[in-house]
N, C-alpha and C positions, 0 to 999 in steps of 0.2 A: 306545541309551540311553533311558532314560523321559523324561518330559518335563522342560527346565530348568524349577524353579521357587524361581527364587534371590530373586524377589520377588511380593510377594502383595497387588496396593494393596486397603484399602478404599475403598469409592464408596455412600456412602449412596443409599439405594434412594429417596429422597424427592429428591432432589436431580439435574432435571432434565438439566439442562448435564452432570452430573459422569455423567453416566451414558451420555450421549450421545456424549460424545466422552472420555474416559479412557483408552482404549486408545490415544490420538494420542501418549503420554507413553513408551510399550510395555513396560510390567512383562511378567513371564513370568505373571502372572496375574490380573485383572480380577475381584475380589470383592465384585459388590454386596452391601449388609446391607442387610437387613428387619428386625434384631434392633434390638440396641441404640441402632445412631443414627438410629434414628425414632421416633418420639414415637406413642403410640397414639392420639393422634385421624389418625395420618396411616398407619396398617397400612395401612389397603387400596385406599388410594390410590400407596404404594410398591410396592405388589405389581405391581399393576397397569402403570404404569411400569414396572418392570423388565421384566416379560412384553412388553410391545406393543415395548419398546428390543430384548429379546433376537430377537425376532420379525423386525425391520424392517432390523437396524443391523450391518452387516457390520465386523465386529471384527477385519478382519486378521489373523488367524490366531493372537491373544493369547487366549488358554484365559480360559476365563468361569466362575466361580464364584457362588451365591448363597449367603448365609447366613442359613439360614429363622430364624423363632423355633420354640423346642422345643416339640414336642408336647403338653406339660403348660399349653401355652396356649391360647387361645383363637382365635390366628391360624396355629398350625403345621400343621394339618391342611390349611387354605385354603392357605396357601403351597405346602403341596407338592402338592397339585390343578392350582395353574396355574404355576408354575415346570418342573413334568414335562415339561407342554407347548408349557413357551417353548425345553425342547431345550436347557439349557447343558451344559457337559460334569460342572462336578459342584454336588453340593447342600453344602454343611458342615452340619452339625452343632453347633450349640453348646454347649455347659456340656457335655460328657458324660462322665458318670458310671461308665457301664456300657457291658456288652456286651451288654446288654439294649437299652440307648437306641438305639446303632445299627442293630439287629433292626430295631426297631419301627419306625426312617424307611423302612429297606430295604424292610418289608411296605409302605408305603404308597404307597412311589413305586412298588415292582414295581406294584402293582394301579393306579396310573393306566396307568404302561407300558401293560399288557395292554389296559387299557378303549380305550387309540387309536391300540392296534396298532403300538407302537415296541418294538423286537426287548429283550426282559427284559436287565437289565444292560446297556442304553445309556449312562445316569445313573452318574455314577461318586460318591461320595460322600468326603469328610475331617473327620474328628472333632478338633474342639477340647477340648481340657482344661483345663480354668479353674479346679478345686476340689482339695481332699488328695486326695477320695473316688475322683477321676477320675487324678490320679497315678497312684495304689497298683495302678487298675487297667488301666493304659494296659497292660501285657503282652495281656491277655484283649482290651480296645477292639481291638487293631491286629490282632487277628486275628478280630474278629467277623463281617467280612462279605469277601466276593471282592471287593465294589464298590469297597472301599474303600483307598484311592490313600495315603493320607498321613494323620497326626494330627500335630496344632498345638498351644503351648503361649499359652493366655491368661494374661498373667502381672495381670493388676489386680484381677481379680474371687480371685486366689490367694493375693495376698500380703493383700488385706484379711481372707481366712478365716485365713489364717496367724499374723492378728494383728500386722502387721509392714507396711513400708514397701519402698518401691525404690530400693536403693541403687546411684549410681556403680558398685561393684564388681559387684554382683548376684550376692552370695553366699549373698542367699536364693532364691534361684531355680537355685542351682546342683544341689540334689539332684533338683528337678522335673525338671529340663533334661535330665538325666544319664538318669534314668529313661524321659521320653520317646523318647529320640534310642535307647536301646536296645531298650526295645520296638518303635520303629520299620525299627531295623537286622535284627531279627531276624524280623519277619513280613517283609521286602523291599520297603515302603513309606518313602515321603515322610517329613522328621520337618521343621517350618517354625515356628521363632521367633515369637516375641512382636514388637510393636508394639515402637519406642522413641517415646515421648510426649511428650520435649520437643523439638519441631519444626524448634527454633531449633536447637539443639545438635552441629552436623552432627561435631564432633569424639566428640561421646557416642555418636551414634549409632555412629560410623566404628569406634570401641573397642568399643561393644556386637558388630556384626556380626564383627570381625575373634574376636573370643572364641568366636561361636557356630559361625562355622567352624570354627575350630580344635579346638572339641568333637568334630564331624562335620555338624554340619547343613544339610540342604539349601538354604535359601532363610529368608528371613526376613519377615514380614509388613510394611506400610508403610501410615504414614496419609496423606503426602504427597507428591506426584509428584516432588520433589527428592531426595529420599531414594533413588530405585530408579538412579539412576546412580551413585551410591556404593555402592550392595551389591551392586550388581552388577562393578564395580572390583574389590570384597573377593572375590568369586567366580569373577570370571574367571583363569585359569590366567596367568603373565607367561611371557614367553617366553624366561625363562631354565626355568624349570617346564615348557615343552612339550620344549622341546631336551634337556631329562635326559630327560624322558619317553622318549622318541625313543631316544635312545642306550642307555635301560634295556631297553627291548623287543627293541631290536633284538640286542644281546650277548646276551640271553636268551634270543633265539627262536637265536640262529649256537650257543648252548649247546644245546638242545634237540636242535638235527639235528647234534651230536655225540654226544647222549646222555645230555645230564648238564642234571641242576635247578638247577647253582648255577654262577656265573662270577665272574668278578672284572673292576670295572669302577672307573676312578682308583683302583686301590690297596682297594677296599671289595668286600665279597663282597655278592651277591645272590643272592636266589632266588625263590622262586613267590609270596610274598606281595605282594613289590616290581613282581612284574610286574603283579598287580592295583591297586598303586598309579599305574603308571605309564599304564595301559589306560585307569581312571578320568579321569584329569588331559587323556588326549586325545581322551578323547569329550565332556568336560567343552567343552574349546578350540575342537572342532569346531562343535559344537551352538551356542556363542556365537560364532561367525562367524570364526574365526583356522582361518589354514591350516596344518593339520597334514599330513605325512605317510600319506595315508588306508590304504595298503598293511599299516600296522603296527595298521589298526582292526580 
């Protein structure tokens, strides 16, 4: 199974402490910013910190993210110069537009790769979509590079271009969502939620994420280290869900070495799709630490 990534904390790239030790918290993924929550008198001085922390600071096995500023600045070229060479597993991407924008990181980081001799396509990359522009063309984004593992929905910088606000229900977000999570589904990559931004609200949150799973999506993004034990609660399989898993596989595999694609199991037919649900739910279980049946993986 790819990797879980049912959560994705941010950890400001300027902010010592949070960078040092974040992983102690253990999201499925560690994404420092350089972008927005550092202030430009402190670019390159967060750079720098991230690099010298990726470099030194054994992260236990929680996958490391950076998210540079875009290339149409002044600092995205220097970020991806020495982030290449602090080695995390992937770079993001933010605001992106096109399937141009992710070309253009790809060309840069390949040519640091090569410049210190790290094997091309080490650097995995995931594109954030934050605007219409970058909606419309999430199909193209998710299939613009091989590097690239997963694209994310920034929902603040989209409802303000939308003209519009964040509501409780997030019914303006639901065509974005919809679109992401398919173009995700169809290149075979990552699709990973938006932030919820009111910190306090663990009930909003718990609504938010229980929705975005239920769309299909893999993991949700998080600003606070309280948050990644709830979405991950919403994520993990319960073990009435493994136990059907189980018993679905298994009537369907005692159906197969009879012959047949479809069986009946409590009175319900099944057949080849349900076994792809049912395969997912227990690599899902496994991966997050619950003992499954491993025979039936």
């Amino acid at each position: 199974m790819k990797n879980l990534r049912r959560t994705m904390l941010y950890v400001p790239g300027n902010r010592a402490a949070m960078v040092k030790d974040a992983h102690i918290y253990r999201p499925d993924t560690l994404m420092f910013d350089l972008e927005d929550s550092v202030p430009y008198t402190e670019k390159d001085s967060a750079r720098m910190l991230v690099y010298h922390a990726l470099r030194a600071i054994d992260y236990e096995n929680v996958e490391t993210a950076v998210r540079i500023n875009g290339l149409d600045t002044p600092y995205g070229l220097d970020d991806v110069e020495a982030i290449v060479r602090a080695r995390p597993d992937i770079i993001r991407i933010p605001k992106t537009d096109t399937a141009d924008s992710v070309r253009e990181v790809e060309s840069a980081i390949e040519s640091v790769e090569r410049e210190i001799g790290l094997e091309v396509g080490t650097i995995k990359l995931f594109a954030a979509i934050e605007t219409p522009l970058g909606v419309m063309n999430a199909p193209e984004i998710s299939r613009a590079s091989s590097r690239l593992v997963g694209i994310a929905l920034g929902a603040e910088d989209l409802v303000t271009n939308l003209g519009t606000t964040r509501s409780e229900e997030g019914i303006e977000l639901l065509y974005a969502r919809s679109r992401i999570l398919f173009a995700a589904r169809a290149a075979g990559i990552h699709a990973i939620d938006t932030v919820y931004s009111d910190v306090c609200d663990d009930d909003g949150f718990l609504q938010e994420t229980r929705l975005i799973k239920q769309l299909g999506f893999d993991g949700k993004s998080v600003v606070q280290p309280h948050q990644i034990e709830l979405a991950h609660e919403v994520f993990t399989p319960t073990p009435t869900e493994v136990r059907n898993a189980e018993r679905t596989l298994t009537a369907l595999r005692a159906a197969e070495e009879r012959g047949s694609g479809v069986t009946a199991l409590d009175g319900k037919m099944i057949d080849k799709p349900m076994l792809a649900r049912a395969q997912r739910i227990l690599e899902l279980a496994a991966a997050s630490g619950i003992d499954v049946n491993r025979e039936l993986l």
